[in-house]
DRENDREN-244901 format. One record per residue: residue in three letters; chain; x, y, z of N, C-alpha, C in turn. Coordinates in pm, whole numbers, plus 32768, in hexadecimal, padded with zeros to 4 digits. Example, Ala and Ser with C-alpha at 12.3 -4.5 7.8 and 13.67 -1.06 7.14 Angstrom:
// residues 2
+------+-------+------+------+------+------+------+------+------+------+------+
: rest : kette :   nx :   ny :   nz :  cax :  cay :  caz :   cx :   cy :   cz :
+------+-------+------+------+------+------+------+------+------+------+------+
:  ALA :     A : 8527 : 7DC7 : 830C : 84CE : 7E3E : 830C : 8528 : 7EB6 : 830C :
:  SER :     A : 8505 : 7F1F : 82C4 : 8557 : 7F96 : 82CA : 850A : 8003 : 8313 :
+------+-------+------+------+------+------+------+------+------+------+------+
***
This chain:
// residues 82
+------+-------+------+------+------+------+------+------+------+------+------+
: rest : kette :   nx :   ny :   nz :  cax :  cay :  caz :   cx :   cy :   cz :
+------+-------+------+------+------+------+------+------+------+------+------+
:  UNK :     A : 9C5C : 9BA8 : EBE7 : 9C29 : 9B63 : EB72 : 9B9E : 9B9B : EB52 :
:  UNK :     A : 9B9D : 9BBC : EAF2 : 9B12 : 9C01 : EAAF : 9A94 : 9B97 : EA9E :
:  UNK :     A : 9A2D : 9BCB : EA77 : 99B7 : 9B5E : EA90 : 99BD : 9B0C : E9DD :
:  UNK :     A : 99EE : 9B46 : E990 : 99DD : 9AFD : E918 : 9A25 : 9A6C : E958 :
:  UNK :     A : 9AB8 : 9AA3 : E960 : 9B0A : 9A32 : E99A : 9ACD : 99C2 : E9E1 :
:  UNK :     A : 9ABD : 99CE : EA56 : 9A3A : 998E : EAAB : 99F7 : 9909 : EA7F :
:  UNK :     A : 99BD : 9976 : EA08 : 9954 : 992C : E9C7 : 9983 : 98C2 : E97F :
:  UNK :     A : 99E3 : 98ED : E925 : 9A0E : 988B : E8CD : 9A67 : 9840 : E91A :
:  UNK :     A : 9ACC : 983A : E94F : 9AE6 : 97D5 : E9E7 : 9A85 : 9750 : EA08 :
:  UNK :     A : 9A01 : 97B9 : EA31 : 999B : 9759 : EA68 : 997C : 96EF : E9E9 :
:  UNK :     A : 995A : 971D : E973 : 9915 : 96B7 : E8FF : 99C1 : 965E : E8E5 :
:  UNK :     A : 9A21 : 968A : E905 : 9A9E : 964D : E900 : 9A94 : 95B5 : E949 :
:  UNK :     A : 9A59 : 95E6 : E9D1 : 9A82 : 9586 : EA2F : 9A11 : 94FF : EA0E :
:  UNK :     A : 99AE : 954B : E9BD : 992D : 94B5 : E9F4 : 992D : 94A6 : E941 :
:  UNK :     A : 998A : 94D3 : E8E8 : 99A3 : 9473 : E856 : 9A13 : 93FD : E890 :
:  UNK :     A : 99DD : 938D : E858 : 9A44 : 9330 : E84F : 9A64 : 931E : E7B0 :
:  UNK :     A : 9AFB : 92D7 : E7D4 : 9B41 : 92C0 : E742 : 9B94 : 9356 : E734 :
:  UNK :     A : 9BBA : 937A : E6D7 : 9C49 : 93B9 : E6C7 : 9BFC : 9437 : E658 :
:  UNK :     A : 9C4E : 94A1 : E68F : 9C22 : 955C : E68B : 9C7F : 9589 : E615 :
:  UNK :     A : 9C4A : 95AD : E593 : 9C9D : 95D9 : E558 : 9C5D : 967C : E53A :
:  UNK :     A : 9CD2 : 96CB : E577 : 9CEE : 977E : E575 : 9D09 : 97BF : E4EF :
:  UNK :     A : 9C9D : 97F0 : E492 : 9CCC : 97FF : E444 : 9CCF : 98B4 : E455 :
:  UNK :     A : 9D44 : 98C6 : E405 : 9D5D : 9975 : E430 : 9DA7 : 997D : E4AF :
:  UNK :     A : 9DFE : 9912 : E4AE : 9E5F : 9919 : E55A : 9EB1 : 9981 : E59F :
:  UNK :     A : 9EE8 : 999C : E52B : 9F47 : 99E7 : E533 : 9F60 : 9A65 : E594 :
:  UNK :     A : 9EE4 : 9AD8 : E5B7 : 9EED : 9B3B : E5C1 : 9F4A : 9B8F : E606 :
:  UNK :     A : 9F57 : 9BB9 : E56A : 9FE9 : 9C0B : E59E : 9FCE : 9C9D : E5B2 :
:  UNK :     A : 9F7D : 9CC2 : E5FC : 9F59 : 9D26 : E63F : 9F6C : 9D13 : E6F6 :
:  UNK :     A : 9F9B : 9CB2 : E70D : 9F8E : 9C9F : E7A6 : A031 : 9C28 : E7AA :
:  UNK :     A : A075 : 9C3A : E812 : A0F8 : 9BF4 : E85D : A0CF : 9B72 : E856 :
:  UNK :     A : A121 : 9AF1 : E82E : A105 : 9A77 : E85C : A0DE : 9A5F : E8FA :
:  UNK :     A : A101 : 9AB5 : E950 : A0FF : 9ADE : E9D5 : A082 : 9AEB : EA0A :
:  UNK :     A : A04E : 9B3B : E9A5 : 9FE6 : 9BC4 : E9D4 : 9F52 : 9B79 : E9EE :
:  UNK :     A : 9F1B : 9BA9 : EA39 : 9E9D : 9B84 : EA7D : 9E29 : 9B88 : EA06 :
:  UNK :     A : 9E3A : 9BCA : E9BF : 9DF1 : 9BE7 : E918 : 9DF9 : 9B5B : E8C2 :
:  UNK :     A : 9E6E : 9B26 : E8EA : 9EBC : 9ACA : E87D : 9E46 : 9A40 : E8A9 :
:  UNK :     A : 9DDE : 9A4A : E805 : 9D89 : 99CD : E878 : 9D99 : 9955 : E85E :
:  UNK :     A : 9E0C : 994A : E7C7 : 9E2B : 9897 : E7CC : 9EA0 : 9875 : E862 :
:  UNK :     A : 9ECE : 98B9 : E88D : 9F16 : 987D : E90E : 9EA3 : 9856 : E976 :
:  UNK :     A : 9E34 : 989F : E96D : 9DC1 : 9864 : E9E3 : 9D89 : 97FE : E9A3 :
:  UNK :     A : 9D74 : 97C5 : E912 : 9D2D : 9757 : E8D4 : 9D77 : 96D6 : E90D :
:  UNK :     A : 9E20 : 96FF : E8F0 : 9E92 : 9680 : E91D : 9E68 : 9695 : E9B2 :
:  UNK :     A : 9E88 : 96CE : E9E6 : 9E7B : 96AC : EAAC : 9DE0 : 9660 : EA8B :
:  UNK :     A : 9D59 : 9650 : EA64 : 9CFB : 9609 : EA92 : 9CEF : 95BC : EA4F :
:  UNK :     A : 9D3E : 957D : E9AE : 9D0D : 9538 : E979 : 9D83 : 94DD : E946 :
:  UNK :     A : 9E12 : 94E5 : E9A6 : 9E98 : 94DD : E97C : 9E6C : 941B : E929 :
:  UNK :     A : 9EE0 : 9432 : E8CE : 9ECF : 93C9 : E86A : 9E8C : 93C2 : E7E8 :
:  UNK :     A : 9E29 : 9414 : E81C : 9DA7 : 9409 : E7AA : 9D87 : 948D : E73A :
:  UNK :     A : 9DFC : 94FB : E762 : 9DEA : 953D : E737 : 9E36 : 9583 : E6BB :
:  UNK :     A : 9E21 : 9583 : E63C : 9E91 : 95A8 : E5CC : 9E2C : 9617 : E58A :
:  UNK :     A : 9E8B : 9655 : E54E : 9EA8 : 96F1 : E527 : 9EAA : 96DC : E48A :
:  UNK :     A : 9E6B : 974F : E442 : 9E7C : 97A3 : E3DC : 9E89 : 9809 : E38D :
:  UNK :     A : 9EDD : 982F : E37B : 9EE2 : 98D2 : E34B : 9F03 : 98DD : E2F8 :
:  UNK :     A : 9F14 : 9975 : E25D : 9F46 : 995E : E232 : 9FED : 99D3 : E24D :
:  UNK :     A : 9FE7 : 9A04 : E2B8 : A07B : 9A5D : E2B6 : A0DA : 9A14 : E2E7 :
:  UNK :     A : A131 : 9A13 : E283 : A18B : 999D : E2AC : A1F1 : 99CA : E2FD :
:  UNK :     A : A20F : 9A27 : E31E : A27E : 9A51 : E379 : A246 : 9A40 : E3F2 :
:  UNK :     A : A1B4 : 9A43 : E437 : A190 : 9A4E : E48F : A191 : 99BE : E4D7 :
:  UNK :     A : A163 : 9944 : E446 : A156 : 98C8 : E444 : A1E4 : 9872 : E485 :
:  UNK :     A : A240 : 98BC : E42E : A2C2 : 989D : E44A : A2D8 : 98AD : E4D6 :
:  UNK :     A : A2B3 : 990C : E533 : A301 : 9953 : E5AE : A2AF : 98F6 : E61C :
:  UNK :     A : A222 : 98B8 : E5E7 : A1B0 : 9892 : E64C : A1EC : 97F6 : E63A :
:  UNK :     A : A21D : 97C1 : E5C1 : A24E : 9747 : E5B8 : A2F5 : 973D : E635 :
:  UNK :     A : A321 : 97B5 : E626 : A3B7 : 979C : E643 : A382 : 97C3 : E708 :
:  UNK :     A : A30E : 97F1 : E713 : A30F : 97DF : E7C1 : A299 : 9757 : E7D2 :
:  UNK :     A : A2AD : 96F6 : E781 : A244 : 967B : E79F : A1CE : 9672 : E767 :
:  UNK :     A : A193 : 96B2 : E742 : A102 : 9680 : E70E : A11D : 9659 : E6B8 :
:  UNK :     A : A06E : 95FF : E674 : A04E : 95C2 : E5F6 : A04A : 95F7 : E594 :
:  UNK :     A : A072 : 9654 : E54E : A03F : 969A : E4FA : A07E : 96A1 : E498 :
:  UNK :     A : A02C : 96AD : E3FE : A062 : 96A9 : E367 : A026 : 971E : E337 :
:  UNK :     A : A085 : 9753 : E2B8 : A070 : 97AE : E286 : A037 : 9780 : E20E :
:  UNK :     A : 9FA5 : 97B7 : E1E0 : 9F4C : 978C : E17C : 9EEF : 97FD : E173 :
:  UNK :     A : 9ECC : 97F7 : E0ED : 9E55 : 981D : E122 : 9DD1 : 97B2 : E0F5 :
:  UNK :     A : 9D37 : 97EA : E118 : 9CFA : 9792 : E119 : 9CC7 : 973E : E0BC :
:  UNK :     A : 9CDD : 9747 : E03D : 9CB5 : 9748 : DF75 : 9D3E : 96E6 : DF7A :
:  UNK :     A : 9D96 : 96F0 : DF8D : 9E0E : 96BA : DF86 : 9E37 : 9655 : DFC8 :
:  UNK :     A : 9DE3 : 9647 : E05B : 9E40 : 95FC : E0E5 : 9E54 : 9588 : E0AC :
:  UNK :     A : 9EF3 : 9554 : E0D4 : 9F03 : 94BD : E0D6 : 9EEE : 9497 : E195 :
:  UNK :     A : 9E80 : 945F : E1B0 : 9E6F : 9469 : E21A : 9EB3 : 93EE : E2A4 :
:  UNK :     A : 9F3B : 93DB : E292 : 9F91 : 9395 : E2BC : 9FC0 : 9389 : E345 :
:  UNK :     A : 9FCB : 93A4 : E3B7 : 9FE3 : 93CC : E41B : A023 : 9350 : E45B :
:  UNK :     A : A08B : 9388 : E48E : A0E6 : 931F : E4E1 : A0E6 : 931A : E595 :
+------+-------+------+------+------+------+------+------+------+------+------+
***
């Protein structure tokens, strides 16, 4: 895990109340992949954490393995989360 990661982790852990990711998506890295840093937001902040992007295929694939996440973008969001 790289030090950006880390970092933002750390300001993760000592915000209270609920994390919204905007730009979730990145589809440059595996839902898997150690890069992938909304899967490290859910492991420290599970519950609290919902997603925004606007590529919707990516939105689609991150919705269909569990996460929070809607496809919007930010001028637009209906900000709804279930």
């Amino acid at each position: 895990m790289d030090r950006r990661t880390r970092l933002i982790l750390d300001a993760v852990r000592q915000t209270p109340g609920d994390i919204l990711h905007l730009g979730c998506a990145d589809p440059g890295a595996s839902l898997e992949s150690e890069t992938f840093l909304h899967q490290h937001l859910v492991r420290v902040a599970a519950g609290r954490v919902f997603g925004l992007d606007i590529d919707r295929a990516r939105v689609k694939q991150m919705q269909q393995a569990g996460y929070a996440v809607v496809h919007s973008g930010i001028c637009s969001a209906n900000l709804a989360f279930s």
